[in-house]
C-alpha positions as semicolon CSV with decimal commas, in nm:
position;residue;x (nm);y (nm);z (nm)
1;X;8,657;9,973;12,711
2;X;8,331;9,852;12,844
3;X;8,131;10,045;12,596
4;X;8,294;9,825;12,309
5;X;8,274;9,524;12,410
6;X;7,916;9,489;12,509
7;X;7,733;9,736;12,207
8;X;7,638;9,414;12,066
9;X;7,407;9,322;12,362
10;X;7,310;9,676;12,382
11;X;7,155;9,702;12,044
12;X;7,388;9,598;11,787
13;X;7,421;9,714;11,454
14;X;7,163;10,006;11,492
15;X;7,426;10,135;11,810
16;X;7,736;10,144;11,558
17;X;7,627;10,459;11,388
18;X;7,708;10,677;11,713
19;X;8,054;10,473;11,787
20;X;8,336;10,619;11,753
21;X;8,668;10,410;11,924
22;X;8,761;10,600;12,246
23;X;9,105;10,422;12,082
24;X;9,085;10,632;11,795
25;X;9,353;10,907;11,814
26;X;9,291;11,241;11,737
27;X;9,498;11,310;11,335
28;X;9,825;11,435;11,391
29;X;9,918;11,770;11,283
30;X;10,056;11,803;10,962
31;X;10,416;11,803;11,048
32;X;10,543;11,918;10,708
33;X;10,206;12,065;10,584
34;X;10,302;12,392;10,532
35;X;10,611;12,327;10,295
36;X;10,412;12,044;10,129
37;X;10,052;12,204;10,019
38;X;10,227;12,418;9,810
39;X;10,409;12,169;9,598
40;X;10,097;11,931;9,567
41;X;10,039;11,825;9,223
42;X;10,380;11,914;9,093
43;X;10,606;11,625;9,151
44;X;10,572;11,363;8,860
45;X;10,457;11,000;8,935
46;X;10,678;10,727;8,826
47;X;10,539;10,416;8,630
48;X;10,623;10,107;8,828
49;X;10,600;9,925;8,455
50;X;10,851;10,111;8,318
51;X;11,159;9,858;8,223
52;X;11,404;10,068;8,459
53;X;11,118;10,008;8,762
54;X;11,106;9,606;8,706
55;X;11,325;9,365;8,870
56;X;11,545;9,201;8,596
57;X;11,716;8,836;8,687
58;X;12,012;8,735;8,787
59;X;12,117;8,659;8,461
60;X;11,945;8,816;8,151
61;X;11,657;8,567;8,052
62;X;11,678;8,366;8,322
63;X;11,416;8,309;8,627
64;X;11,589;8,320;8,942
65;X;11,631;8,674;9,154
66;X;11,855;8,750;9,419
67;X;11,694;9,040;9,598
68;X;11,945;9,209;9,889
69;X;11,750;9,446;10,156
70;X;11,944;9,732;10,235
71;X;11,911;10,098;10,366
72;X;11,900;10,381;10,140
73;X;11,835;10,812;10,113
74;X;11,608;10,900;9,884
75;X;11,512;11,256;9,779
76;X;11,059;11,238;9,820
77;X;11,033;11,587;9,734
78;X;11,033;11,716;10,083
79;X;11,140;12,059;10,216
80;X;11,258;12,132;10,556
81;X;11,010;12,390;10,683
82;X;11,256;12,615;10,857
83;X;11,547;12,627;10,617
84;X;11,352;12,549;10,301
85;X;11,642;12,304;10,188
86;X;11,544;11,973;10,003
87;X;11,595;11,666;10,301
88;X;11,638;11,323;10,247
89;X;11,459;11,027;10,420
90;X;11,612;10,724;10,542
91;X;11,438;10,394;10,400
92;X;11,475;10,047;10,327
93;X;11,464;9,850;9,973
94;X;11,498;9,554;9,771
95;X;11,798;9,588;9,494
96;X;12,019;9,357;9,356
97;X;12,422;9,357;9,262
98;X;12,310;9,560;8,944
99;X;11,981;9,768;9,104
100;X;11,966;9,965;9,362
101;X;11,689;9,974;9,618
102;X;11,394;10,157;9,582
103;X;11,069;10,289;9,754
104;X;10,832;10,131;9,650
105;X;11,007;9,793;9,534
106;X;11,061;9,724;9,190
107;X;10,758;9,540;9,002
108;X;10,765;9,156;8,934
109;X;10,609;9,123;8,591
110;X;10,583;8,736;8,500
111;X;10,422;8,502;8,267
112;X;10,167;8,276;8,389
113;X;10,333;7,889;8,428
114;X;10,666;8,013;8,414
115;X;10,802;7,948;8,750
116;X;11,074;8,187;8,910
117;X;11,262;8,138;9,206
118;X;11,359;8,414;9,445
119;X;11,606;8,446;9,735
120;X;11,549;8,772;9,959
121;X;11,904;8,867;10,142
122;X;11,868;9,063;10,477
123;X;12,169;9,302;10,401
124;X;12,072;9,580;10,687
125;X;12,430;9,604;10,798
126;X;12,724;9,782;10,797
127;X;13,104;9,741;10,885
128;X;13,012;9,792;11,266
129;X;12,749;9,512;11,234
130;X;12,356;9,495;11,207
131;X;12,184;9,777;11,193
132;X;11,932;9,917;11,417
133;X;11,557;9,967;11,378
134;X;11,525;10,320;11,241
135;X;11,154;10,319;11,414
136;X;11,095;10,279;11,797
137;X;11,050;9,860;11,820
138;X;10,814;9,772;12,171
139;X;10,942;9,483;12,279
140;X;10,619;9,366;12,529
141;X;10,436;9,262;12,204
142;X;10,528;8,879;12,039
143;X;10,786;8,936;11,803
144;X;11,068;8,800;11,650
145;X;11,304;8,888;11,852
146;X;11,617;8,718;11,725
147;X;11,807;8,553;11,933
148;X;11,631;8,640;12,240
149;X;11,800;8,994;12,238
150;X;11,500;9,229;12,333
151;X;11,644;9,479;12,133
152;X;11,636;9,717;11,808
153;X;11,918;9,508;11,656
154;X;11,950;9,320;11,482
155;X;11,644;9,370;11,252
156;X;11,435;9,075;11,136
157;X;11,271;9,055;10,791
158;X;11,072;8,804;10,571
159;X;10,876;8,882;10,263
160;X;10,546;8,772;10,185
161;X;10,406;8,714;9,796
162;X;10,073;8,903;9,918
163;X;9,789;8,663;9,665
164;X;10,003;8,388;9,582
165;X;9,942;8,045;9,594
166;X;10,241;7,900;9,691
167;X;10,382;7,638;9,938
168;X;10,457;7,740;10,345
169;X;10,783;7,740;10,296
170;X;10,798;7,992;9,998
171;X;10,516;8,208;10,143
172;X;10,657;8,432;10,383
173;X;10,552;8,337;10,672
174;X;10,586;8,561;10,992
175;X;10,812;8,302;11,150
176;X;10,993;8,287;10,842
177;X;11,202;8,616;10,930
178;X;11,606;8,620;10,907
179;X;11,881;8,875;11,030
180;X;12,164;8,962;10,837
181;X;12,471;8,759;10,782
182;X;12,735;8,910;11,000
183;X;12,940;8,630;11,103
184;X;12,939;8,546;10,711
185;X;12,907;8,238;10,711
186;X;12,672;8,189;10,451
187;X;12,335;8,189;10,624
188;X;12,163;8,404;10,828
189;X;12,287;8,487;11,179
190;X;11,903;8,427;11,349
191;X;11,617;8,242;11,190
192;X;11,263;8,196;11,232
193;X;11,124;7,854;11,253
194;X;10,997;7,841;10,918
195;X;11,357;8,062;10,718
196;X;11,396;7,949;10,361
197;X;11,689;8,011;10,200
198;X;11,461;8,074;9,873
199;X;11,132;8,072;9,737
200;X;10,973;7,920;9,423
201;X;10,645;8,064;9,243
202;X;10,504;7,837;8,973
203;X;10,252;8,180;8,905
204;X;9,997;7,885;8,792
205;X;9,727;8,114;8,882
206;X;9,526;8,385;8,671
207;X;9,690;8,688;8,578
208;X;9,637;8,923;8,820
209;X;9,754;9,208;9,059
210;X;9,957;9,057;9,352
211;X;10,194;9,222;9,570
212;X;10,501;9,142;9,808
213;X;10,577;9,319;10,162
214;X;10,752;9,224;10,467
215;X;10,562;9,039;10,696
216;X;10,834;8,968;10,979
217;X;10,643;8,867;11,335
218;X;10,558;9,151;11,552
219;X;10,747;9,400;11,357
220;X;10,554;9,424;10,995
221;X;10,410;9,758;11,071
222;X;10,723;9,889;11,095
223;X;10,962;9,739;10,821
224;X;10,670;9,828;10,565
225;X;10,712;10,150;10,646
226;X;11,044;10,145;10,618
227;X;10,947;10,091;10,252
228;X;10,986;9,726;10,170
229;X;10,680;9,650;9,959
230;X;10,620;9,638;9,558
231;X;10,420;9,514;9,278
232;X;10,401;9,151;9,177
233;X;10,193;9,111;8,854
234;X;10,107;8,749;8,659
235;X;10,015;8,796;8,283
236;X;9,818;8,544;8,027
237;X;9,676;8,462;7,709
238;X;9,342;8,544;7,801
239;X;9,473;8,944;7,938
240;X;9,709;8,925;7,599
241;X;9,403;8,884;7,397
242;X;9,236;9,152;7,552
243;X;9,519;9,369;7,472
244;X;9,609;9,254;7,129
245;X;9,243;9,353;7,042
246;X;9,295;9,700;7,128
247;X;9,044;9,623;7,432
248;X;9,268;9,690;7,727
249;X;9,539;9,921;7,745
250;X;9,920;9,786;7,763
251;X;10,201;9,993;7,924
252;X;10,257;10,296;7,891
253;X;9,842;10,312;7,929
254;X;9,886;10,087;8,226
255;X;9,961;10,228;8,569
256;X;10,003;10,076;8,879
257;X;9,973;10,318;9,215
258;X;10,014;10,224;9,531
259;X;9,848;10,432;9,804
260;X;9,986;10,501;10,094
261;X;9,944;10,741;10,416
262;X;10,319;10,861;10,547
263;X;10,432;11,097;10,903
264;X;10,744;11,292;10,834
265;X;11,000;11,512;11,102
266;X;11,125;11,809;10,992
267;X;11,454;11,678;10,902
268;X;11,296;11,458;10,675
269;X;11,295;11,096;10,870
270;X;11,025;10,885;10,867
271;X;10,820;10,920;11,221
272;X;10,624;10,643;11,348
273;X;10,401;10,746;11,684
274;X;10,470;10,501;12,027
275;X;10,393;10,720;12,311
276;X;10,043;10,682;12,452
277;X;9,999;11,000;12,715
278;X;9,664;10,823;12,791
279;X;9,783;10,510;12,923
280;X;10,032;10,568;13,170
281;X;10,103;10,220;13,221
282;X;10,163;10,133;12,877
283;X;10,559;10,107;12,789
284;X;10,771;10,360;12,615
285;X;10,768;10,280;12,306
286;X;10,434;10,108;12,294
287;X;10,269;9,961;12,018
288;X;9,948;10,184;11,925
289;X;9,656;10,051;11,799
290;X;9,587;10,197;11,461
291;X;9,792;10,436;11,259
292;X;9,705;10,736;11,040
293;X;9,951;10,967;10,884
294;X;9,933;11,310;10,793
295;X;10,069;11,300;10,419
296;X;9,948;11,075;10,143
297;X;10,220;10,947;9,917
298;X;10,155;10,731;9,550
299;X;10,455;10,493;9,414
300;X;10,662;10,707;9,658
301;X;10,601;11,083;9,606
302;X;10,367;11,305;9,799
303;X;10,059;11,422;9,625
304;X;10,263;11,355;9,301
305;X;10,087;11,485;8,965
306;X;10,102;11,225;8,646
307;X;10,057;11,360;8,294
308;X;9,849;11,166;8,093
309;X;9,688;11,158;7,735
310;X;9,310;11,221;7,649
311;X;9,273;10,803;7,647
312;X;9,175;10,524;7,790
313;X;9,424;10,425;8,095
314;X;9,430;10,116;8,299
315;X;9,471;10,148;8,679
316;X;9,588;9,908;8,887
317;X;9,501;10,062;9,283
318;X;9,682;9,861;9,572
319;X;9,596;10,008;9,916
320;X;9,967;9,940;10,090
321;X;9,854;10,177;10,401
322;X;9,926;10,071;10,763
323;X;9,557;10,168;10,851
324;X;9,427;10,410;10,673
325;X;9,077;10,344;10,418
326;X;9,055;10,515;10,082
327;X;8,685;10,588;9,958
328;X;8,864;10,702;9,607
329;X;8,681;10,968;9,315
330;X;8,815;11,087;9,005
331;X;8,723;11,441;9,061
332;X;8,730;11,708;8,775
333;X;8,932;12,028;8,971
334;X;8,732;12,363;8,952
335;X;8,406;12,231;8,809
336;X;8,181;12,172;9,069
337;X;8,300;11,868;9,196
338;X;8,210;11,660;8,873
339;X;8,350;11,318;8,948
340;X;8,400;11,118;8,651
341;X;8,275;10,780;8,605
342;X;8,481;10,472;8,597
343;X;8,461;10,093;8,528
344;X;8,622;9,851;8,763
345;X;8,751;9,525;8,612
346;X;8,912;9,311;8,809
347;X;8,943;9,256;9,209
348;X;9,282;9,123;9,397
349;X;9,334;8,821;9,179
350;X;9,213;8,903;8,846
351;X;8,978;9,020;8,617
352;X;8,567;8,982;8,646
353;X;8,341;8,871;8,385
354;X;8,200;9,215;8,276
355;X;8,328;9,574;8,433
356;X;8,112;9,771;8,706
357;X;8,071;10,156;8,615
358;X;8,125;10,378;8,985
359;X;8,171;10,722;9,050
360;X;8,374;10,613;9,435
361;X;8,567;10,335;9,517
362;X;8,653;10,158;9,874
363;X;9,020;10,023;9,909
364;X;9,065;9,891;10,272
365;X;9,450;9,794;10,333
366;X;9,603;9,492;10,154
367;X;9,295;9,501;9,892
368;X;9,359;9,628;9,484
369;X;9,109;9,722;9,233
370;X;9,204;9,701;8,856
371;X;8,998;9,993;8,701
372;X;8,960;10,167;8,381
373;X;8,974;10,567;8,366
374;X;8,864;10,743;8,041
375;X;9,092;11,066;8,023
376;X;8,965;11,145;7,676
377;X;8,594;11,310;7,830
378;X;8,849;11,531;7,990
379;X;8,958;11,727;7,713
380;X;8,639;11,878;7,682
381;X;8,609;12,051;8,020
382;X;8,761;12,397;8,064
383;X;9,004;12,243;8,291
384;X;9,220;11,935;8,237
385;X;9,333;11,796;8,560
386;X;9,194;11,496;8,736
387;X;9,190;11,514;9,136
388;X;9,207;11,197;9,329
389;X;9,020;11,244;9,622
390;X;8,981;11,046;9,914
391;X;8,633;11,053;10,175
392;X;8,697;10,758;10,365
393;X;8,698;10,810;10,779
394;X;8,903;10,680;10,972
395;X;8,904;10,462;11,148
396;X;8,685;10,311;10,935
397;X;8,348;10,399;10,875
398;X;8,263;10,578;11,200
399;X;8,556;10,802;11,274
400;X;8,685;11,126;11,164
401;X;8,664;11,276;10,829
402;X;8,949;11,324;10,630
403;X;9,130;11,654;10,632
404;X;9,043;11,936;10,416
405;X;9,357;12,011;10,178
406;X;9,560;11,694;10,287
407;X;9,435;11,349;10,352
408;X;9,131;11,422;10,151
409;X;9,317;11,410;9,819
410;X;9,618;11,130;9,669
411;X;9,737;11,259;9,363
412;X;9,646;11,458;9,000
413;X;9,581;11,374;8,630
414;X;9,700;11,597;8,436
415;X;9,563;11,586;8,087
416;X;9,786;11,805;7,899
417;X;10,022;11,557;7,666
418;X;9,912;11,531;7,341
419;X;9,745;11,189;7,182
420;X;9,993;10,926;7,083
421;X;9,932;10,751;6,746
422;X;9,775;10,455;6,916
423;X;9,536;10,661;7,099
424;X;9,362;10,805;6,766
425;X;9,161;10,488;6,725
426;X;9,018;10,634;7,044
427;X;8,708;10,881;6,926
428;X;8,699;11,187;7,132
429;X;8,356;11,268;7,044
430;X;8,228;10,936;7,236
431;X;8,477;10,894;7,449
432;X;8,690;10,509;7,493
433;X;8,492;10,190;7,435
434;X;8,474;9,952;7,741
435;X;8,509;9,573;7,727
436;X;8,176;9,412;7,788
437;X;8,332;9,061;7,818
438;X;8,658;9,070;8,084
439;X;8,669;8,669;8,008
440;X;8,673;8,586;7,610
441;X;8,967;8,338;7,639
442;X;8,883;8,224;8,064
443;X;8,495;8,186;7,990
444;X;8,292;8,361;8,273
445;X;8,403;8,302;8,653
446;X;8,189;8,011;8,777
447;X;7,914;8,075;9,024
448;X;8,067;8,013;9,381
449;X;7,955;7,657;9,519
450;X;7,789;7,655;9,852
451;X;7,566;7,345;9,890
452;X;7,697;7,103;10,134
453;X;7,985;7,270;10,222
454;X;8,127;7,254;10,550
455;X;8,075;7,600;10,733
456;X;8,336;7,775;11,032
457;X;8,237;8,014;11,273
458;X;8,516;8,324;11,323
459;X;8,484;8,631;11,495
460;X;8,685;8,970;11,544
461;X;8,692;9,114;11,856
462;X;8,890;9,395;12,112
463;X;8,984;9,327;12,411
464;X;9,261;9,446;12,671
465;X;9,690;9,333;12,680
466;X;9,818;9,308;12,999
467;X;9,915;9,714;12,996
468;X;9,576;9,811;12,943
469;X;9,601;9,833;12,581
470;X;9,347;9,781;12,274
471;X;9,457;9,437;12,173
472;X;9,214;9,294;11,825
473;X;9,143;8,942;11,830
474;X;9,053;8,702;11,606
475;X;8,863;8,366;11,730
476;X;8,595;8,064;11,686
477;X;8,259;8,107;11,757
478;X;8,020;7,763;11,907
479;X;7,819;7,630;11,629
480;X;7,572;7,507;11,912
481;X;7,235;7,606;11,948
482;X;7,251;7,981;12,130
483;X;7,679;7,980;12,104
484;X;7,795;7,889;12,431
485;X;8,119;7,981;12,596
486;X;8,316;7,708;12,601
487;X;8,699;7,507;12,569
488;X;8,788;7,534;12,206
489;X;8,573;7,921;12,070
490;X;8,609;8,231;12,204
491;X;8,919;8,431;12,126
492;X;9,301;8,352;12,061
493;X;9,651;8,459;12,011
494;X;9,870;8,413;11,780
495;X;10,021;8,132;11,973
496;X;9,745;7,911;12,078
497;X;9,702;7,613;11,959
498;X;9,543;7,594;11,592
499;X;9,205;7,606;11,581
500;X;9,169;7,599;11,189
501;X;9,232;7,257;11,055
502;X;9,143;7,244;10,730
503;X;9,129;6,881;10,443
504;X;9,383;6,942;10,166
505;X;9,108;7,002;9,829
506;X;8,854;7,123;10,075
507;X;8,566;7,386;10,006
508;X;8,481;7,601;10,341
509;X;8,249;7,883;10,425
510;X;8,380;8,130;10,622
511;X;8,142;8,321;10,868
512;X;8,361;8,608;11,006
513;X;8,135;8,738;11,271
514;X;8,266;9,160;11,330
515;X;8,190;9,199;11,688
516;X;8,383;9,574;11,721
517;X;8,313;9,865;11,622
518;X;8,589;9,931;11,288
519;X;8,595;9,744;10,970
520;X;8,874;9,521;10,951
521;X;8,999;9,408;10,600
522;X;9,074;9,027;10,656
523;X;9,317;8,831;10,435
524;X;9,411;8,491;10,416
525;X;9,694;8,344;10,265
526;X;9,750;8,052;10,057
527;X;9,367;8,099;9,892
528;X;9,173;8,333;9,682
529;X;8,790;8,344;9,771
530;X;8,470;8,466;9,649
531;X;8,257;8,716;9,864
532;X;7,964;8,543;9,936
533;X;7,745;8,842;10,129
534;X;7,681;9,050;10,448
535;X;7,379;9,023;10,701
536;X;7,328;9,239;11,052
537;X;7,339;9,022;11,384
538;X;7,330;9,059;11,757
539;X;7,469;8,852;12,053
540;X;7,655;8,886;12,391
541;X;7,994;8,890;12,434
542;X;8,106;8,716;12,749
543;X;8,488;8,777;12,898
544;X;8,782;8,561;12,836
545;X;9,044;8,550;13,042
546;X;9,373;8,494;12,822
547;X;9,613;8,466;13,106
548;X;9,892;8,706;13,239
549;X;9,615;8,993;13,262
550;X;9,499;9,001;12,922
551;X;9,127;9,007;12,861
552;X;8,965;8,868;12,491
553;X;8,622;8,702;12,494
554;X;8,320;8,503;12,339
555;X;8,026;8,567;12,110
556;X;7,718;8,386;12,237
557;X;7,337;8,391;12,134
558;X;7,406;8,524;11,815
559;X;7,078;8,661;11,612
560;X;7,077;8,741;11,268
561;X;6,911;9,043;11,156
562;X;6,780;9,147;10,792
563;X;6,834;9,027;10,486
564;X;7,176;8,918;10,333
565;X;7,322;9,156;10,126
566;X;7,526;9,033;9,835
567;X;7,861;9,090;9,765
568;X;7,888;9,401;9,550
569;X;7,864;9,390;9,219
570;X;8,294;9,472;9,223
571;X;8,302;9,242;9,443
572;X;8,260;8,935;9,243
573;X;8,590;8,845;9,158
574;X;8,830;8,645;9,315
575;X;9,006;8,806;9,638
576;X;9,202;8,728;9,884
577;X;9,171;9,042;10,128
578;X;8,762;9,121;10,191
579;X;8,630;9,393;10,452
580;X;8,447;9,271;10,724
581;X;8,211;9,550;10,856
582;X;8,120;9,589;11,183
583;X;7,844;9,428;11,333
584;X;7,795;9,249;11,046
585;X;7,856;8,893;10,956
586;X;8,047;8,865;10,656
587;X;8,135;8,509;10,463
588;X;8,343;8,378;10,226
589;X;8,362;8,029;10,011
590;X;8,742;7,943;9,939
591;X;8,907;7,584;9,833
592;X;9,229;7,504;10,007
593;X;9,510;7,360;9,748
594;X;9,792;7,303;9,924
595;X;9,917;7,127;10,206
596;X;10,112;7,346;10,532
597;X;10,099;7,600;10,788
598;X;9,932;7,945;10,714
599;X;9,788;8,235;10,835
600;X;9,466;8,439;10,826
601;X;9,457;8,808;10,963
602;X;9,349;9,204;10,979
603;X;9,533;9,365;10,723
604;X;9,536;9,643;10,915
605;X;9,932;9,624;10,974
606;X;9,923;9,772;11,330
607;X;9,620;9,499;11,430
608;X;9,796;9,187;11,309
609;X;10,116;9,266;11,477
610;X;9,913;9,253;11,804
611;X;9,777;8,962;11,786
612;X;9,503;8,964;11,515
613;X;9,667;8,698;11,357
614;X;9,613;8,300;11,315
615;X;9,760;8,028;11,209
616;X;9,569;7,784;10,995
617;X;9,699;7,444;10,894
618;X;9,589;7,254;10,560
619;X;9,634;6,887;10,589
């Protein structure tokens, strides 16, 4: 543990290159891999736009939904190695009194200014009472725990509009969580602090790619992976234009796909890792610090396949993984590796002013990228499948590769359906034409304001729980001349006192300081932000004490090194998740709207449910 907290004295940035976390556990072996590699690339991909996959109202036209949470099988595609029988897996989903549940969730798909109000109903229950956690729950972290139980049951859930700008009480809070009505008398049985019956989105903003997932204290890691997470997308005149002018393809050209990194028994359950055979003082279960599963799923289906036309298809990537980076390609299978190029258009929130060609893509957790694929260029190779490959380490950048044959790959294009009549205004000879201006109806993205603008210090950091384990941190850092230890900086949990108190209308800079040696993808809610840039810096990190045996700490004597870099050229959108690199400072300009209690955190599901999580307050 030594050797990560103190690289930054030792040499910084130049030291991170021969890191690799001694909490990084070895990949799992592929627990259904030999069943599964032979059926990659054959399982079809669902649209999440298609009508049947979108959440429909209460009551046709109206705009209120009554989602109910309940447990489900569902058939993934997955074989039982011994018997070679099809097995089911257990999971949980949002339906309704005329939808059943699904994994993924059922897409939003909502008009800008229309406001929509939604209840979520905690229905994981049965005639015996609540159910229990399907997943191994360690109680020694802070969690819900409803009503003081310590136990698997009854399960607490609250979900989170993931980009939204809406009011604390209709954000989805961590403390926000509720049980299931047993008693029935009309509410839940246990509630969070800050439980709403119901939430109400005014979808003022942008049109854009937003998403919704649980985000219940302590526990999110977990009920995510149960399956409760979906698409949330805001539409408007400016995104109608586009498509009206034949500049942007419309659904079925338009294809969500959420990425995601899944660990499967034999029998076909879900399996989530809690033993640590390292740390024999840590409890059984225990909370691990990072998660990485052996078998890559898309809207739900391992290594699915999707056939396509020789067109122009928009994209819309959401990295909904517990820890796991994607460094994604558009590779053409069996000639030579050609990766094709692509043209990003739009970050978390919406779409940029002009569109960035790439040939690889980075999608940290909680981040999506709304990208344009030309499938017509295709056609002309001997071979007419896409691969969608994957390079990223993890953890991220300085661990393992992926795996050959599994993790290295998500899904396949298939290019073998035949142009539809909209597609023939599409020349095959010179391929799809691009959009130069993203904008026509918005006008251009305004350069981000910095001058006189009040700037915070924040850092990430990994220290030691009380057991021993990895616990990441987030925390101030002293503005004072050479950053001194001191009441007030340093690190924090989730409970502390709030250190972020921020003027309703208020522009702030945020310096988030990356003191370990992982990027973390950091996300606040409440506000979009512009990336502002990256620089190198040293310092010393100087033990905290944070009581009951825990250990966090304090940046001091911080040095910047090198130039800034700016933020990527696919950056420059508005975002509301941004990696933070480590040993690197990385900042941010956002404007605070609305008045009430927030948070800011890793993204990384398994860091944020211990303890790299705050609480900010706009007032």
């Amino acid at each position: 543990m030594e050797r990560r907290r103190t690289f930054l004295k030792a040499g910084g940035a130049g030291l991170l290159a021969s890191l690799v976390s001694p909490f990084s556990f070895a990949q799992t072996a592929a627990t259904l891999l030999s069943s599964l590699r032979s059926k990659q690339f054959t399982a079809a991909m669902p649209n999440p736009l298609d009508p049947a996959n979108q959440f429909a109202p209460d009551v046709a036209g109206g705009t209120s939904y009554t989602l109910k949470i309940k447990e489900f099988q569902a058939n993934l595609g997955l074989v039982n190695p011994s018997t070679g029988k099809a097995v089911t897996t257990t999971l949980w989903g949002y339906g309704s009194t005329t939808q059943a549940p699904s994994y993924p969730g059922r897409t939003f798909n909502l008009r800008q200014n229309v406001p929509v109000t939604v209840r979520y109903v905690n229905e994981l229950m049965n005639s015996a009472g609540p159910l229990p956690h399907r997943l191994p729950v360690d109680t020694t972290i802070d969690w819900a725990n409803p009503g003081n139980l310590g136990g698997r049951a009854p399960v607490p859930l609250v979900a989170h509009r993931h980009g939204g700008d809406q009011g604390t009480l209709s954000d989805g809070l961590p403390d926000a969580w509720s049980t299931p009505d047993v008693n029935k008398d009309g509410m839940p049985d246990y509630r969070g602090r800050l439980f709403s019956a119901s939430y109400t989105f005014d979808n003022s903003q942008e049109a854009g790619h937003l998403w919704y997932h649980d985000h219940a204290l302590g526990v999110t890691r977990l009920n995510v992976y149960m399956g409760l997470a979906g698409n949330y997308f805001i539409r408007d005149k400016n995104e109608d234009y586009l498509v009206q002018c034949g500049q942007l393809p419309a659904y079925p050209y338009e294809l969500p796909i959420c990425i995601q990194d899944r660990q499967f028994k034999n029998t076909g359950a879900l399996n989530y890792p809690a033993t640590d055979p390292a740390n024999p003082s840590a409890p059984n279960p225990t909370h691990l610090p990072e998660f990485f599963g052996d078998v890559v799923v898309a809207n739900g289906v391992p290594w699915p396949r999707f056939d396509c036309e020789p067109r122009l298809y928009r994209l819309r990537l959401l990295n909904g993984s517990d820890s796991r980076v994607f460094t994604l390609s558009f590779v053409l299978e069996n000639f030579a590796n050609t990766r094709l190029t692509f043209w990003q258009i739009g970050t978390d929130l919406g779409l940029m002013n002009a569109p960035v060609p790439l040939t690889s893509l980075t999608l940290a957790p909680g981040e999506r990228a709304d990208v344009l694929v030309d499938f017509s260029r295709v056609i002309w190779w001997w071979h007419g499948k896409v691969i969608v490959k994957n390079s990223a380490n993890t953890p991220f950048p300085n661990g393992l590769p992926p795996v050959a044959g599994t993790t290295d790959r998500v899904m396949a294009f298939s290019v073998t359906k035949p142009l539809g009549f909209f597609g023939w205004s599409l020349s095959l000879l010179t391929g799809a034409s691009i959009p130069s201006n993203l904008r026509p109806v918005h006008g251009p993205l305004p350069a981000p304001v910095t001058t006189g603008v009040k700037v915070r210090k924040l850092m990430l950091f990994e220290g030691t729980d009380a057991y021993g384990r990895l616990q990441t941190m987030l925390g101030t850092v002293n503005p004072a001349a050479g950053n001194p230890a001191g009441t007030g900086f340093g690190t924090f949990l989730y409970t502390d006192p709030v250190t972020e108190t921020i003027a309703v209308g208020s522009t702030e800079i945020w310096e988030i300081y990356n003191t370990t040696v992982d990027a973390h993808p950091i996300h606040l809610h409440l506000t979009n932000f512009r990336v502002l840039d990256r620089q190198g810096f040293t310092g010393t990190l100087v033990p905290k004490p944070m009581g009951f045996g825990a250990t966090g700490g304090y940046l001091t004597r911080i040095a910047l090194s090198g130039a800034r870099a700016p933020a990527l050229p696919n950056e420059q959108g508005r975002k509301d998740t941004v990696l933070a690199y480590p040993g690197q400072v990385t900042r941010i300009v956002a404007t605070f709207t609305r008045p009430g209690e927030y948070v800011w955190h890793c993204h990384i599901l398994s860091h944020e449910d211990h303890e790299m999580m705050r609480r900010f307050v706009v007032a």
